[in-house]
PDB file of N, CA, C and O in Angstrom:
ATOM      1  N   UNK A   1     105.939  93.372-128.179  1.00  0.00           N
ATOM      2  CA  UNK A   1     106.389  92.428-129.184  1.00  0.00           C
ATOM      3  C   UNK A   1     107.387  93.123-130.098  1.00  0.00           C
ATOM      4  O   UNK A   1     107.135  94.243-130.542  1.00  0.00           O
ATOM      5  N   UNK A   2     108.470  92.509-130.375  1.00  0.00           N
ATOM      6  CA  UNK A   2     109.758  93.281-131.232  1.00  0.00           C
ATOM      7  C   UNK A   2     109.157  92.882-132.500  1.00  0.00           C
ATOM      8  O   UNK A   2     108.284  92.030-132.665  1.00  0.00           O
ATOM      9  N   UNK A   3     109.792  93.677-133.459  1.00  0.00           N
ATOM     10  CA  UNK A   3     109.679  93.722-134.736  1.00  0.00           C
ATOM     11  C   UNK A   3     110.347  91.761-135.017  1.00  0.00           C
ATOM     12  O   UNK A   3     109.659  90.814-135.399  1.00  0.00           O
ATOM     13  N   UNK A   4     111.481  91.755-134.742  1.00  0.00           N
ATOM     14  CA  UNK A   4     111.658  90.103-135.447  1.00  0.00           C
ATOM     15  C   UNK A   4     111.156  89.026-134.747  1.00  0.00           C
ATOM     16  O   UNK A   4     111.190  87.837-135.064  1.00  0.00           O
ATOM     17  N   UNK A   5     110.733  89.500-133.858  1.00  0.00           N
ATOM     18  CA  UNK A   5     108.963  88.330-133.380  1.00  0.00           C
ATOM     19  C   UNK A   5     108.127  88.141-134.003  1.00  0.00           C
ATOM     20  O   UNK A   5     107.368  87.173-134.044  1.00  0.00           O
ATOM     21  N   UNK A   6     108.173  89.351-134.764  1.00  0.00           N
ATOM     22  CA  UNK A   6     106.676  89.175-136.283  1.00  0.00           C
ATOM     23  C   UNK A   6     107.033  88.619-136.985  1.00  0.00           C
ATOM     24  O   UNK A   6     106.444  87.588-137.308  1.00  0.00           O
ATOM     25  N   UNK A   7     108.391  89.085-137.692  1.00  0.00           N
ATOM     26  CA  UNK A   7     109.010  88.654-138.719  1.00  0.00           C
ATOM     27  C   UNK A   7     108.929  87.115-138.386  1.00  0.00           C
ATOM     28  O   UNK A   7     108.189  86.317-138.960  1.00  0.00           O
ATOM     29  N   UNK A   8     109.906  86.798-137.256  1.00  0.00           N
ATOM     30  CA  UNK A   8     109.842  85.105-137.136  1.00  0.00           C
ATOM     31  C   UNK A   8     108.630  84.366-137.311  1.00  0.00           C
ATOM     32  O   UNK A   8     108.412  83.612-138.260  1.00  0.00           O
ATOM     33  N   UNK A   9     107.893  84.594-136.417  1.00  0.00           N
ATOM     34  CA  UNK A   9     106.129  84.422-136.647  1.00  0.00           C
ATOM     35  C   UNK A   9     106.067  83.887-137.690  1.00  0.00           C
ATOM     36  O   UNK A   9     105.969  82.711-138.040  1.00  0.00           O
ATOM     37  N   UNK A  10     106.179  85.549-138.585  1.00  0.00           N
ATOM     38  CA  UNK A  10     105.439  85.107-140.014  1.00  0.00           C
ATOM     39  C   UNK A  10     105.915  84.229-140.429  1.00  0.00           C
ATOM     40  O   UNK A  10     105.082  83.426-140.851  1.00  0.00           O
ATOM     41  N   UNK A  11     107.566  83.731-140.619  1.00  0.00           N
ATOM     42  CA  UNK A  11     107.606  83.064-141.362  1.00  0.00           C
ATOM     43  C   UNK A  11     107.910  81.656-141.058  1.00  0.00           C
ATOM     44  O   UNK A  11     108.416  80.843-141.832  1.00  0.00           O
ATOM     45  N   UNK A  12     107.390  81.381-139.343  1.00  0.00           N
ATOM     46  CA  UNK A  12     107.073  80.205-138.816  1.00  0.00           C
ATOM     47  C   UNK A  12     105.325  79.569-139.943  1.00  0.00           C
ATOM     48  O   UNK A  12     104.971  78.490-140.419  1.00  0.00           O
ATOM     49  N   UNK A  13     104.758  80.912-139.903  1.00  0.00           N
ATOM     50  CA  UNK A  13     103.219  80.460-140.357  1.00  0.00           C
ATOM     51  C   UNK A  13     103.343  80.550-142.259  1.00  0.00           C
ATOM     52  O   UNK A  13     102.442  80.293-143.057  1.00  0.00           O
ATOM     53  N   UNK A  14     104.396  80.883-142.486  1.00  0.00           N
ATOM     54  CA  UNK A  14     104.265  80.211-143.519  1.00  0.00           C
ATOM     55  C   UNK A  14     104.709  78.696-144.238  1.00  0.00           C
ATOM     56  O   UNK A  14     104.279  78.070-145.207  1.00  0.00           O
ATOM     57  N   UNK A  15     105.964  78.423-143.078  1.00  0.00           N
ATOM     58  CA  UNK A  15     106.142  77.168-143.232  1.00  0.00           C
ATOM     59  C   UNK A  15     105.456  76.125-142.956  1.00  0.00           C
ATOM     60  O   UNK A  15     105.324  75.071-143.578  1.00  0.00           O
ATOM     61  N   UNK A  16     104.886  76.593-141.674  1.00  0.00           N
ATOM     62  CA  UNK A  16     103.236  75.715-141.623  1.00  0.00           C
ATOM     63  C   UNK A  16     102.711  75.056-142.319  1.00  0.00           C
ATOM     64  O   UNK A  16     102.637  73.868-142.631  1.00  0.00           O
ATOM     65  N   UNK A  17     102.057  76.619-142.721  1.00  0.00           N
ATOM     66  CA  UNK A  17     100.535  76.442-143.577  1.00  0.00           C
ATOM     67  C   UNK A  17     101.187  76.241-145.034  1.00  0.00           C
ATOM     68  O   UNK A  17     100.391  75.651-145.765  1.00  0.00           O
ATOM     69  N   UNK A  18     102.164  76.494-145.549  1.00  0.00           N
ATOM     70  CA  UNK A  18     102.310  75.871-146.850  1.00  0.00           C
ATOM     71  C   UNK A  18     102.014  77.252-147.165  1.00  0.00           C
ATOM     72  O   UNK A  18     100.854  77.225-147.577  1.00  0.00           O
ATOM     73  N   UNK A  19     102.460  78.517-147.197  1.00  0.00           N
ATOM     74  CA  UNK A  19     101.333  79.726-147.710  1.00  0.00           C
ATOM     75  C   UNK A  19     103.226  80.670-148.584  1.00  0.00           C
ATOM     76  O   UNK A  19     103.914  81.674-148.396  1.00  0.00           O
ATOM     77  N   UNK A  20     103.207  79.893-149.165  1.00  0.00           N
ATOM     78  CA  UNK A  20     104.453  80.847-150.062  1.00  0.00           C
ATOM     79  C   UNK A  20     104.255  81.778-150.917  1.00  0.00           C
ATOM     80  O   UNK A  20     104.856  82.848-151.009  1.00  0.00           O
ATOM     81  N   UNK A  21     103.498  81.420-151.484  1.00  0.00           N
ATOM     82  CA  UNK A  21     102.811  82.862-152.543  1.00  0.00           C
ATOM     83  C   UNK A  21     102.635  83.947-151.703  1.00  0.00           C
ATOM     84  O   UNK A  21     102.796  84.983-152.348  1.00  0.00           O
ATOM     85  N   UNK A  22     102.327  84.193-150.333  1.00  0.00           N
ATOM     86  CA  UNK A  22     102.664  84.831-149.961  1.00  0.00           C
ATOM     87  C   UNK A  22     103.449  86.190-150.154  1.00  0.00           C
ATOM     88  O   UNK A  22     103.137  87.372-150.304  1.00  0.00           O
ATOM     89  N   UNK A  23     104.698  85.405-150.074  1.00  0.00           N
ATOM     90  CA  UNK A  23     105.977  86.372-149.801  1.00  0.00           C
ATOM     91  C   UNK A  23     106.294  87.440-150.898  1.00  0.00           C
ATOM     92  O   UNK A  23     106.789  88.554-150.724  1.00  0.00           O
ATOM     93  N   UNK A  24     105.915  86.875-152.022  1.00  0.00           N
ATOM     94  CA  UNK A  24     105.688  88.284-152.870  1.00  0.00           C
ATOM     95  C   UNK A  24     105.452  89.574-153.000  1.00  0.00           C
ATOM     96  O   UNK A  24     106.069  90.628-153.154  1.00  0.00           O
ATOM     97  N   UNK A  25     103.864  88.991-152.843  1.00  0.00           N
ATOM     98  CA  UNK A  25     103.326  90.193-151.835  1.00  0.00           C
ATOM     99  C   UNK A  25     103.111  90.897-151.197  1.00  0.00           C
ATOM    100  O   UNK A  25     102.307  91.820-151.328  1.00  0.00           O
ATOM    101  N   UNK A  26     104.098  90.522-149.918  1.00  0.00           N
ATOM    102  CA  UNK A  26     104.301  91.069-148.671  1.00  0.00           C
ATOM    103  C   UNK A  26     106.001  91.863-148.937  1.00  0.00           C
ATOM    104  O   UNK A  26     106.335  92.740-148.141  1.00  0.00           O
ATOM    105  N   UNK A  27     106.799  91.534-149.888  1.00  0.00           N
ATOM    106  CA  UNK A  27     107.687  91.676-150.329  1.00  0.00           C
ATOM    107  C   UNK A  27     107.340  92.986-150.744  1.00  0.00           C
ATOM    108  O   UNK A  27     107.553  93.992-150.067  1.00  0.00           O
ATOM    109  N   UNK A  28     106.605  92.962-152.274  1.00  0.00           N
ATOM    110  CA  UNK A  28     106.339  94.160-153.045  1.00  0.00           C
ATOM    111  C   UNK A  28     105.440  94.892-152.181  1.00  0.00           C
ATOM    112  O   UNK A  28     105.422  96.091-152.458  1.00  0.00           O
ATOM    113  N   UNK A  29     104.772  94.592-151.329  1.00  0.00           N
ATOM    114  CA  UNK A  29     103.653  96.097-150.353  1.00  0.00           C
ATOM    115  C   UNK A  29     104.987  96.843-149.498  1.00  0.00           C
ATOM    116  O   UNK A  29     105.066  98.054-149.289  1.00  0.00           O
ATOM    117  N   UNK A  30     106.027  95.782-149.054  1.00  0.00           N
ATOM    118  CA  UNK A  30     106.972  96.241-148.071  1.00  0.00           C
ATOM    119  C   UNK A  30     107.660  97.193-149.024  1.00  0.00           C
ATOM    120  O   UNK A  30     107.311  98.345-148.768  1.00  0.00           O
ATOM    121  N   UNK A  31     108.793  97.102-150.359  1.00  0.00           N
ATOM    122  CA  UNK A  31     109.081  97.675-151.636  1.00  0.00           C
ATOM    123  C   UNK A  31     108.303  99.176-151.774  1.00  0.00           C
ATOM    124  O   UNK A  31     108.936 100.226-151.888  1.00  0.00           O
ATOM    125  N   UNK A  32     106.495  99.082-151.737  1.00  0.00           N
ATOM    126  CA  UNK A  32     106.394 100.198-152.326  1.00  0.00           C
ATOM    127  C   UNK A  32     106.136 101.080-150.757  1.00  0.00           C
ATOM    128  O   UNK A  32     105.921 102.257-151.046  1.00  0.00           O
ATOM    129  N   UNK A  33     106.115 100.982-150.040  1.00  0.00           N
ATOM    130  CA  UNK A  33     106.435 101.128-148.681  1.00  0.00           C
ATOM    131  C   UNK A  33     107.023 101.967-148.445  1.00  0.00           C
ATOM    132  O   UNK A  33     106.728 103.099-148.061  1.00  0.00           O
ATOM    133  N   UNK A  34     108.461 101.209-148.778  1.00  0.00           N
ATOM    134  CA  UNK A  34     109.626 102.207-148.549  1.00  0.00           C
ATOM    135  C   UNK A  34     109.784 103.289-149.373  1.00  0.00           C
ATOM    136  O   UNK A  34     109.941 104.483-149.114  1.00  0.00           O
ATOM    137  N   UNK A  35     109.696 102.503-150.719  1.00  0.00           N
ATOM    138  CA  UNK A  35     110.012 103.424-151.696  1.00  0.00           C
ATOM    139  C   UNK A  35     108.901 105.290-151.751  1.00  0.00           C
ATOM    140  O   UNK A  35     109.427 106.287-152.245  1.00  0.00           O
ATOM    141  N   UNK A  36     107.795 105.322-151.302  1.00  0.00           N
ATOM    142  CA  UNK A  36     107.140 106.065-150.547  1.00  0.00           C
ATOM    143  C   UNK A  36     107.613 107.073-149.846  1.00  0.00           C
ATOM    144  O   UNK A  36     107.422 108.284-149.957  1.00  0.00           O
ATOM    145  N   UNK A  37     108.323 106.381-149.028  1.00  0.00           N
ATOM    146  CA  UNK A  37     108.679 106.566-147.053  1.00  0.00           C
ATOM    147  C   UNK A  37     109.824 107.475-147.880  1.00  0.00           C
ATOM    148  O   UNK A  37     109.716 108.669-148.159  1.00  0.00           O
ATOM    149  N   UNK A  38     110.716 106.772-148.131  1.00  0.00           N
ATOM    150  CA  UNK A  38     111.924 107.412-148.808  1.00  0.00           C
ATOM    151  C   UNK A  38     111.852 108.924-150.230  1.00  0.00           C
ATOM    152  O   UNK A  38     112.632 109.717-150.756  1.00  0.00           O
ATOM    153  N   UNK A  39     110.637 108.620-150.276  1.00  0.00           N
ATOM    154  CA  UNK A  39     110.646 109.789-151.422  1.00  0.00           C
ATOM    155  C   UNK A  39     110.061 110.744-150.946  1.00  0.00           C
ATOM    156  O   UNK A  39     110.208 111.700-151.707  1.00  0.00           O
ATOM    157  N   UNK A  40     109.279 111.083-149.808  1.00  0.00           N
ATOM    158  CA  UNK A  40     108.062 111.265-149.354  1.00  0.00           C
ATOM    159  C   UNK A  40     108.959 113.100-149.493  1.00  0.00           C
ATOM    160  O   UNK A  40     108.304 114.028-149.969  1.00  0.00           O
ATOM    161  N   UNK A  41     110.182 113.292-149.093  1.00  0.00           N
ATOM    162  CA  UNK A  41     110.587 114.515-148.777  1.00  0.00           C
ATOM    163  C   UNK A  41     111.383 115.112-149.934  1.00  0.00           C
ATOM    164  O   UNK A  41     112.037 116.120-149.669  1.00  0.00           O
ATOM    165  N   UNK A  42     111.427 114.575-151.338  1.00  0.00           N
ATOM    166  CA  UNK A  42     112.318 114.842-152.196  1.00  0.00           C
ATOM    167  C   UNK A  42     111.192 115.699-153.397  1.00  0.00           C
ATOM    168  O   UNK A  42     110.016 115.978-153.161  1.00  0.00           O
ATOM    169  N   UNK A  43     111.686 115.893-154.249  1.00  0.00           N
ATOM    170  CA  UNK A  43     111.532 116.750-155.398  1.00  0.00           C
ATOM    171  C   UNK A  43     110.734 116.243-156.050  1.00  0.00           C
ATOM    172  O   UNK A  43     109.824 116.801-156.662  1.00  0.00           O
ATOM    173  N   UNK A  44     111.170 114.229-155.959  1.00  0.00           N
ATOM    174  CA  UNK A  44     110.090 113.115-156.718  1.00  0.00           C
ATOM    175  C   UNK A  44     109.065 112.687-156.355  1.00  0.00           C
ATOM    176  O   UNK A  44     108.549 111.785-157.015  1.00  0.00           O
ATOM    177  N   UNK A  45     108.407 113.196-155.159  1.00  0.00           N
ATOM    178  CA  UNK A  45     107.713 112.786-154.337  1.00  0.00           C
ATOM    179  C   UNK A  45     106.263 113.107-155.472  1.00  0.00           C
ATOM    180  O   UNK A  45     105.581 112.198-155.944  1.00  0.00           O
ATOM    181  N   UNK A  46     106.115 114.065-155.642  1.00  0.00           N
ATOM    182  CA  UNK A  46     104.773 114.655-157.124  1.00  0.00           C
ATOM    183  C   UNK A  46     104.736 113.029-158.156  1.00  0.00           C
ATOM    184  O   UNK A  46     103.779 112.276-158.336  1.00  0.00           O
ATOM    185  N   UNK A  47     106.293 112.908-158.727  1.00  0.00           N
ATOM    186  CA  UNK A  47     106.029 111.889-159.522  1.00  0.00           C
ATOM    187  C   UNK A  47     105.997 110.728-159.577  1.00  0.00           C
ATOM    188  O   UNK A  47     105.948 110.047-160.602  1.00  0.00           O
ATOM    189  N   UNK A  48     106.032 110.230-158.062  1.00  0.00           N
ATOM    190  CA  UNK A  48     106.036 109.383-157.490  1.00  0.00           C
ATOM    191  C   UNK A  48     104.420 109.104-157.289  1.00  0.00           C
ATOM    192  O   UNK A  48     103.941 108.206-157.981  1.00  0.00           O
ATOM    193  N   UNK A  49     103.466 109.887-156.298  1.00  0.00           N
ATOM    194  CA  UNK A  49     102.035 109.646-155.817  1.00  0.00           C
ATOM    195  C   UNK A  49     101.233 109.624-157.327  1.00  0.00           C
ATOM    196  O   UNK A  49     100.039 109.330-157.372  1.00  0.00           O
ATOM    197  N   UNK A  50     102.131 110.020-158.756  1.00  0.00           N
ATOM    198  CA  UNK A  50     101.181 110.127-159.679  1.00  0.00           C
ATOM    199  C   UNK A  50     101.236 108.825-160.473  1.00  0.00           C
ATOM    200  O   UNK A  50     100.331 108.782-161.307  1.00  0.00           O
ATOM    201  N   UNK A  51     101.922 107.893-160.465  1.00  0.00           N
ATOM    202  CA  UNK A  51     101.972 106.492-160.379  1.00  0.00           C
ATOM    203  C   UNK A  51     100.768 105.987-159.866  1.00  0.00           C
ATOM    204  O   UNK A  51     100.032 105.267-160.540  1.00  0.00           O
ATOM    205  N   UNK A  52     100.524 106.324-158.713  1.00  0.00           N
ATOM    206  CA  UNK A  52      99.403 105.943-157.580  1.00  0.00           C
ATOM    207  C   UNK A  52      97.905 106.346-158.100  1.00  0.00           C
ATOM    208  O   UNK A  52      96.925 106.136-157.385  1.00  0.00           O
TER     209      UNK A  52
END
């Protein structure tokens, strides 16, 4: 299954089900995600997990 099979999916099942609040959420988990992923090797990475 490709990655924009999910993507589509999902947002076949949210038009569905009526489920929009959703996307926020899945928005900001994706957001701190990256933002993570991306720091994970830098200098900020300490002041970053201390947020957490």
């Amino acid at each position: 299954m490709s990655k924009v099979s999910i993507v589509s999916e999902f947002m076949e099942f949210l038009k569905v089900r009526k489920k929009f609040w959703l996307m926020p959420i899945v928005f900001i988990l994706l957001m701190l995600g990256l933002l993570i992923v991306v720091t994970s090797n830098t200098a900020l990475a300490p002041f970053i997990y201390a947020l957490f």
